[in-house]
C-alpha positions as CSV (number, residue, x, y, z in Angstrom):
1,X,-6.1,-17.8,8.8
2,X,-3.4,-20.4,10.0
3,X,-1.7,-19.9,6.7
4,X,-1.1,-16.3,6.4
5,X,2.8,-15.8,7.0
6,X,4.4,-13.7,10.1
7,X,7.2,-12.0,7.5
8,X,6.2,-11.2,3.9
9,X,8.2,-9.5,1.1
10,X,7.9,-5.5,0.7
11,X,9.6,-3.3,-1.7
12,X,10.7,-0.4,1.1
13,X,12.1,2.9,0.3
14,X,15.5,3.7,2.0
15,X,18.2,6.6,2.1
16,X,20.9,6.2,-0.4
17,X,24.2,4.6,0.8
18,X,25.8,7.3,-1.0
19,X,26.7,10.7,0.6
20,X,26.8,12.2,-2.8
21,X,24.8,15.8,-2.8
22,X,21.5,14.7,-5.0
23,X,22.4,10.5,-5.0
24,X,19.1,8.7,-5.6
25,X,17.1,6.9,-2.9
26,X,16.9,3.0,-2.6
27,X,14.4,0.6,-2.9
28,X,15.2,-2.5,-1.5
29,X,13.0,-6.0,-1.4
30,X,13.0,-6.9,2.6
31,X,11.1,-9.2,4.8
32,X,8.9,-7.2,6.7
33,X,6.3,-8.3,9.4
34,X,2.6,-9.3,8.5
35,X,0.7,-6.8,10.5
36,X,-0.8,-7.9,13.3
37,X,-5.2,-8.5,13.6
38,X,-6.6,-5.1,14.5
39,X,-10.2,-4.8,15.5
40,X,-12.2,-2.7,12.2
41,X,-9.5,-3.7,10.0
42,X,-9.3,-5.9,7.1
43,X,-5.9,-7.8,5.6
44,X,-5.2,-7.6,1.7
45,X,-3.2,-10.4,-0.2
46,X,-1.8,-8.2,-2.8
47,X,-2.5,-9.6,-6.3
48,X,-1.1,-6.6,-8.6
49,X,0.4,-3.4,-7.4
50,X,0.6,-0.2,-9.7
51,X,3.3,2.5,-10.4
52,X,2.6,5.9,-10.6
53,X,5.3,8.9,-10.9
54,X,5.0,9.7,-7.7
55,X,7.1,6.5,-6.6
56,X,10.1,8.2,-9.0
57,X,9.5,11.5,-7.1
58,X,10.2,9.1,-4.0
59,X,13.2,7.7,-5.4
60,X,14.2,11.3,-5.7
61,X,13.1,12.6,-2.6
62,X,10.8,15.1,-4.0
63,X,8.0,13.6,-3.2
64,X,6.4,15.7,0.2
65,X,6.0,14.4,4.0
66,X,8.3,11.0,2.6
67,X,9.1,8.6,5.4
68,X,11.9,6.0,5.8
69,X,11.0,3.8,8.7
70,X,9.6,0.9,7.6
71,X,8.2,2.6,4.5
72,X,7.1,0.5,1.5
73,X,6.0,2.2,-2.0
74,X,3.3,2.2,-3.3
75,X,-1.0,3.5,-3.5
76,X,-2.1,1.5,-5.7
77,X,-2.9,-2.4,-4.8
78,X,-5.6,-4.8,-5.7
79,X,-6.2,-7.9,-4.2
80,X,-8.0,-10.4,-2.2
81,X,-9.2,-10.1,1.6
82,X,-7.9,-12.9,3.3
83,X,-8.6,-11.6,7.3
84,X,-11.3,-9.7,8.7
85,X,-14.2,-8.0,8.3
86,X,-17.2,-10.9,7.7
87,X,-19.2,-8.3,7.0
88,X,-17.8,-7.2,3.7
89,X,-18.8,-8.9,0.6
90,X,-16.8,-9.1,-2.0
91,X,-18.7,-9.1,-5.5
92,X,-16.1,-9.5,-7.9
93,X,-15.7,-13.3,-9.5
94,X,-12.2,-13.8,-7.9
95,X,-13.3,-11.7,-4.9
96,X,-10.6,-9.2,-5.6
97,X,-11.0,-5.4,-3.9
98,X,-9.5,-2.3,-4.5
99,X,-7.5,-0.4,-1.8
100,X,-8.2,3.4,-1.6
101,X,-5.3,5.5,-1.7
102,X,-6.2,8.4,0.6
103,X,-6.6,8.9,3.8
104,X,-7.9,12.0,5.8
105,X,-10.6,12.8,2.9
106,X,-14.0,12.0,3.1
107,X,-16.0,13.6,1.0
108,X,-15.5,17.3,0.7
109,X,-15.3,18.4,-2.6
110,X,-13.2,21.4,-2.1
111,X,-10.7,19.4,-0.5
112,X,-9.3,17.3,2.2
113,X,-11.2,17.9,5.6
114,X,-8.0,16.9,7.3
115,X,-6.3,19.8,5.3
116,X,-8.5,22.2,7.7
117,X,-6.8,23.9,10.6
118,X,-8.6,23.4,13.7
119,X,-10.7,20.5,12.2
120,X,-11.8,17.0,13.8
121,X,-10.4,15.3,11.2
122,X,-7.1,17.1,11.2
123,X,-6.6,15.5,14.5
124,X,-7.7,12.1,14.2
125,X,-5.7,9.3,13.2
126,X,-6.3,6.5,11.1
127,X,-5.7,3.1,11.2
128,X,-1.7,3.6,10.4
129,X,-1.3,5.8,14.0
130,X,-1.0,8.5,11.4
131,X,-3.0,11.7,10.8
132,X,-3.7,14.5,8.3
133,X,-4.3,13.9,4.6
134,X,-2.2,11.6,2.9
135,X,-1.4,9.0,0.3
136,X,-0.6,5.2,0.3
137,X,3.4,4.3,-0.5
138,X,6.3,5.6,1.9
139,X,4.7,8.7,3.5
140,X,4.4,10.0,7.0
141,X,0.2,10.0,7.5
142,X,-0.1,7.1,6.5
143,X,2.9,5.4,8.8
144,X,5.1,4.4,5.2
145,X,2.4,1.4,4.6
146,X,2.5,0.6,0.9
147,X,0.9,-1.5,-1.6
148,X,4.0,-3.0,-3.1
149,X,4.0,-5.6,-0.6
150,X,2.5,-9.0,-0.4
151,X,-0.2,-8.0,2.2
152,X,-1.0,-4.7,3.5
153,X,-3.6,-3.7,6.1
154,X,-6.2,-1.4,6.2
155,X,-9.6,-0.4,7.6
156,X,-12.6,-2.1,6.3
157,X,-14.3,0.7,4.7
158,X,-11.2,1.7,2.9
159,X,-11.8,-1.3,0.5
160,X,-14.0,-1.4,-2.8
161,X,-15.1,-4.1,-4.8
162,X,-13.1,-4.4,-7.9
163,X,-15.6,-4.1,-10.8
164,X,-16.3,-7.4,-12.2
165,X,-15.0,-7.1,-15.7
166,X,-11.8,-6.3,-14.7
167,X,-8.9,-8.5,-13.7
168,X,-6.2,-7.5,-10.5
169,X,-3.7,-6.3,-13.2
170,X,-6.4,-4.3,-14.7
171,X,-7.8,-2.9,-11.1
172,X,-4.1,-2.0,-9.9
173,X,-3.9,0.8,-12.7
174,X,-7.2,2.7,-11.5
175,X,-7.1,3.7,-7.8
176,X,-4.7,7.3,-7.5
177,X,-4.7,8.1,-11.5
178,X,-8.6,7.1,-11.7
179,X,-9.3,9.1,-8.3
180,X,-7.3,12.3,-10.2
181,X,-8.7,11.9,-13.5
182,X,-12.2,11.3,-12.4
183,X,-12.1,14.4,-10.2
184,X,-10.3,16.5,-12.6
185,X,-13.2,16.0,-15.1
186,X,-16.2,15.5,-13.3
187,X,-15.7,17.2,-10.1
188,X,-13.7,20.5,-11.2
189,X,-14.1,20.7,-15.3
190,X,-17.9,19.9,-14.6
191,X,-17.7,17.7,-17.8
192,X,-20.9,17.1,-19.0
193,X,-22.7,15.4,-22.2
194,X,-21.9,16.4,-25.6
195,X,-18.7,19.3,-24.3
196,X,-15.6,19.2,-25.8
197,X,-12.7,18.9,-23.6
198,X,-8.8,18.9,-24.9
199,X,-6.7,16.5,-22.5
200,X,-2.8,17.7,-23.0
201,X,0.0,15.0,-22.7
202,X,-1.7,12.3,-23.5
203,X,0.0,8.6,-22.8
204,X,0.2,9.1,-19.3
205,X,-1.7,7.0,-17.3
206,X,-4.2,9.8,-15.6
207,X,-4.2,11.4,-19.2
208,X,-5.3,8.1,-20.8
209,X,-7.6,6.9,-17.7
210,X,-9.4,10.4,-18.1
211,X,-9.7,9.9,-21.8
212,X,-11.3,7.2,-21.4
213,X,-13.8,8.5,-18.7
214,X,-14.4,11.7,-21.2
215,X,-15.4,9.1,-23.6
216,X,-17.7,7.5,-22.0
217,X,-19.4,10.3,-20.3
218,X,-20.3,11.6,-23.7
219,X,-17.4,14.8,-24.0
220,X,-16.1,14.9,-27.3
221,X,-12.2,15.1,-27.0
222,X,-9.3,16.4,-27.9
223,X,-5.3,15.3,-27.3
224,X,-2.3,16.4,-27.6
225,X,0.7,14.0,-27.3
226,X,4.5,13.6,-27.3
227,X,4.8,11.7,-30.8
228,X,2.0,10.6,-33.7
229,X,2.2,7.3,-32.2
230,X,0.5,8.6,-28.6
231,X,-1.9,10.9,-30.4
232,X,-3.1,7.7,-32.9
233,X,-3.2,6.1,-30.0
234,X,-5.9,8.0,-28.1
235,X,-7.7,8.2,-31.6
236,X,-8.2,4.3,-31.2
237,X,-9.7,5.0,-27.8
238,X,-12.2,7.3,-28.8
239,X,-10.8,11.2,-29.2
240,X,-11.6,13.0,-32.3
241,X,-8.2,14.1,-33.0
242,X,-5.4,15.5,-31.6
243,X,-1.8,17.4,-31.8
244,X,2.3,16.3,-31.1
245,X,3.0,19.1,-28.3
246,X,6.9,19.1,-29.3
247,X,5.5,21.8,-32.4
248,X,5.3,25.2,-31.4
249,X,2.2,25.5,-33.3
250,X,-0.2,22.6,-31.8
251,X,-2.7,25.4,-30.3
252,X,-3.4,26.1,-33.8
253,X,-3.9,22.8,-35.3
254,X,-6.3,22.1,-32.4
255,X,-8.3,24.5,-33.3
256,X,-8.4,23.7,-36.6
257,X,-9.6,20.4,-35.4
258,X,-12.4,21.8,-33.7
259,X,-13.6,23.8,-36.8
260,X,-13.3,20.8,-39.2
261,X,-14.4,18.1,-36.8
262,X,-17.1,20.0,-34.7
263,X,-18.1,23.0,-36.9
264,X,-21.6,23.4,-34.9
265,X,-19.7,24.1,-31.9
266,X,-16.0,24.7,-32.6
267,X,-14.4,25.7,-29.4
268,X,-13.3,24.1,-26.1
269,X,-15.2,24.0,-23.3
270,X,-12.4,22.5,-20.6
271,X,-9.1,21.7,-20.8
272,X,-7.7,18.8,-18.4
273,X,-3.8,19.5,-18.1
274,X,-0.8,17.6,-16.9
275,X,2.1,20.3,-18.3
276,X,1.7,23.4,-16.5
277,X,3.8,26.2,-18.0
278,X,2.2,28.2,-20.7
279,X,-0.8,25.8,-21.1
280,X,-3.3,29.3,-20.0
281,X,-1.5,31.4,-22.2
282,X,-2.2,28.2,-25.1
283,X,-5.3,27.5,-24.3
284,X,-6.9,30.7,-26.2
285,X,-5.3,29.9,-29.4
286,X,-6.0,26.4,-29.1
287,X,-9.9,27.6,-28.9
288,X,-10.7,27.7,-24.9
289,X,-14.3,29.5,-24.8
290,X,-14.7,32.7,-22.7
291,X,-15.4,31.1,-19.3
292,X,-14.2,27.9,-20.3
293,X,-12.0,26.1,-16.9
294,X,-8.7,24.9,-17.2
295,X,-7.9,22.1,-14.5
296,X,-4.2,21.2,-13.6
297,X,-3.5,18.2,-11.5
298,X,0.6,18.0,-12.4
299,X,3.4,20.5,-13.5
300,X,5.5,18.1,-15.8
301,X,6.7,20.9,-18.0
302,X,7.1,23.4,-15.4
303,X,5.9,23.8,-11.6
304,X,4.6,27.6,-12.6
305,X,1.7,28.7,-14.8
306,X,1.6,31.6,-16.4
307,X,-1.8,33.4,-15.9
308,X,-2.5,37.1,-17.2
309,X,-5.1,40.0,-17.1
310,X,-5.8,38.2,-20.8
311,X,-7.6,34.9,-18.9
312,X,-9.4,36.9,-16.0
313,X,-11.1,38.9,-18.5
314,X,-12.2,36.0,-20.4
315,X,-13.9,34.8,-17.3
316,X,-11.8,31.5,-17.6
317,X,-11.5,29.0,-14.3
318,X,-8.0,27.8,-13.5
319,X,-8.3,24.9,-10.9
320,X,-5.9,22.8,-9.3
321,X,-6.9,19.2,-8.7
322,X,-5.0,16.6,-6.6
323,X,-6.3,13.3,-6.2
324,X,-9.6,12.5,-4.6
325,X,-12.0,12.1,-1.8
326,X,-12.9,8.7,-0.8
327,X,-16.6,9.3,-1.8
328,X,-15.0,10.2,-5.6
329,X,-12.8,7.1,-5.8
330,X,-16.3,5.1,-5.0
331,X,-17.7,7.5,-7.9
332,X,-14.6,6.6,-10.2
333,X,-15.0,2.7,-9.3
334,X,-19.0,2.9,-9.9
335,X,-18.3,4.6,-13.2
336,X,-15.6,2.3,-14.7
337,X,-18.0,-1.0,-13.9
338,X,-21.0,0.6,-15.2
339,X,-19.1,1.8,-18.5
340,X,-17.3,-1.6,-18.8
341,X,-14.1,0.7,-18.8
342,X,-10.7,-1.1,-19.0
343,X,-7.5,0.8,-18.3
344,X,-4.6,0.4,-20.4
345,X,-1.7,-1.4,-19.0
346,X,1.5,-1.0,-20.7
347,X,3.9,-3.0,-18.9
348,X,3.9,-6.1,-16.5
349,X,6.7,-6.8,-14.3
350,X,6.3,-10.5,-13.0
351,X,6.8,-10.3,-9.1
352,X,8.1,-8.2,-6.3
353,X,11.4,-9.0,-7.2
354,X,11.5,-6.9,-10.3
355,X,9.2,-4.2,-9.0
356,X,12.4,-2.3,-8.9
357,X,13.0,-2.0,-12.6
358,X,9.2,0.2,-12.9
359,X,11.8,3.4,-11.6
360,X,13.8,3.5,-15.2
361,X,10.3,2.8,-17.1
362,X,8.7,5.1,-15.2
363,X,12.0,7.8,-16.1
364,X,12.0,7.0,-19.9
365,X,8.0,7.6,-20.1
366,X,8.4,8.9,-23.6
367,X,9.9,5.7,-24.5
368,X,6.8,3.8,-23.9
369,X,3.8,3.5,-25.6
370,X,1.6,4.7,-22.8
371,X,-0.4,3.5,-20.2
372,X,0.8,1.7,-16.8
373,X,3.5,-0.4,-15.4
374,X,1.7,-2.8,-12.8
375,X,3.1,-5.3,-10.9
376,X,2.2,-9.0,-10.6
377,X,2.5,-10.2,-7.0
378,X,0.5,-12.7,-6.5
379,X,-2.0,-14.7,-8.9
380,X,-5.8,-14.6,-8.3
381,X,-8.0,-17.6,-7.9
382,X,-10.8,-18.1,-9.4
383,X,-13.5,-18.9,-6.4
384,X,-14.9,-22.3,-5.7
């Protein structure tokens, strides 16, 4: 332990230095303090940090319960434990772990116990001082700690062992868009075995990450995708077929899809959505069963869907879904070692020094060919 640092490099979230109505937040590289030993905690030399949208959203300030003191971005880290915790084994071949992003959900699946008014857990606090239900990177419950830093702390039975196939850049893509996608499908779409499922915007990295957990779970599946490229794309990962979005008409071709490509059983039974908007209204044409569920964990196109009498009578589910429980993000982890699973990264950016330029890749999505933007903080050792 005599050579773990006092300060350490962060990448914080600030106020902008402009008074302009609607001027972007900062994010700034500082020397921040190596958090102090802490009885039931653990301390994580980040290896490879990941970007998800929501560290735009923070950038913007749209992103809820945001703090700015001492607030680093971030829920995504993977790395190596380097303090505390003797107990704890790491399995992996480097001995790398997985951070979970959440805090203030155990296990519940209808949703965060700390969301409950009145609840135990809506009062306790965790290891940050803070309390409620809450996400890794620059937010008030969990006191602004990040994982775009070079070591964050956290309680010892908030880590995972990374699966051993995988290396940190790999790991650092799975922990909030595997934790959403895994929930999404398995928790609220009740995927099972031989359904077919349509996942919409596909290229994203919970889009792709549940594509690939459809896949393997057996679903037969569906895309539809900003450009040829995106839809070809998922083809190569194992989806039967797919649409481009951007024509008016995609509902149709999908089912057309379904009656050339599954003619024993040519309809939808889920649809896993990212959009929002008129996806319900959609979903019929595009060959949704009576009773069939549509699960929304984002709003990209629009932050209302449009439901009608049309959808109640068919019996079909609409569910929101937002991240996971700590139990499902063990689920997610179990189920990408055991299917040899390997998310797709789409961009490395070599140290916290250029984290900063993930905020315009993570703007131009469309630009991209899909998957994540991860950062490389540190580089893992092989162990002796």
């Amino acid at each position: 332990m005599s050579n773990i640092p006092t300060k350490a490099k962060a990448l914080q979230l600030q106020r902008p230095a402009s008074k302009e109505k609607g001027a972007r937040n900062e994010a700034k590289l500082l020397d921040v303090d190596v958090p102090k030993e802490q009885q039931g905690c653990v301390l994580v030399k980040i290896h490879a940090a990941g970007f998800n949208r929501r560290d735009e959203w923070s950038m913007l300030g749209a992103y809820p319960g945001l703090t700015y003191e001492n607030s680093t971005f971030g829920c995504d880290g993977a790395g190596t434990i380097v303090r505390g915790s003797s107990s704890f084994k790491p399995s992996h071949p480097q001995g790398l772990v997985l951070l979970n992003p959440t805090r203030g959900w155990a296990s519940d699946a209808a949703g965060p116990e700390a969301e409950v008014p009145g609840s135990k857990e809506s009062k306790a606090t965790n290891e940050f001082g803070g309390r409620g239900f809450g996400l890794l990177g620059a937010t008030k419950p969990t006191g602004g700690v990040g994982c775009f830093a070079e070591y964050v702390q956290v309680a010892a039975d908030q880590v995972v062992n990374v699966p051993a196939h995988l290396d940190a850049l790999q790991a650092a893509c799975l922990p909030c868009g595997g934790v959403t996608a895994y929930r999404a499908l398995f928790t609220k779409a009740q995927l099972a075995r031989g359904q077919t499922l349509l996942i919409t915007g596909i290229g994203g990295g919970v889009a792709l990450l549940a594509l690939q957990l459809a896949v393997a779970a057996g679903a037969r599946v569906f895309v539809t995708g900003g450009s040829d490229a995106k839809v070809a794309r998922a083809v190569e990962l194992g989806a039967v077929g797919g649409a481009v979005y951007k024509d008016a008409k995609w509902p149709e071709t999908i089912r057309k899809l379904l009656a050339e490509k599954c003619a024993e059983r040519p309809y939808l039974d889920a649809i896993v959505d990212s959009a929002g908007g008129e996806v319900p209204a959609q979903a019929a044409k595009a060959g949704l069963k009576a009773g069939g569920k549509i699960v929304c964990f984002g709003m990209t196109a629009s932050p209302k869907m449009t439901v009608t009498m049309r959808e109640v009578l068919r019996n079909v589910d609409i569910c929101g879904s937002t991240m996971g429980s700590a139990a499902e993000f063990r689920a997610m982890v179990e189920f990408v070692g055991k299917h040899k699973i390997e998310p797709i990264v789409d961009t490395v950016l070599e140290g916290l020094e250029n984290a900063h330029k993930g905020f315009a890749l993570l703007a131009d999505a469309d630009k991209r060919s899909g998957g994540k933007v991860v950062v490389s903080v540190a580089k893992a050792q092989a162990k002796l």
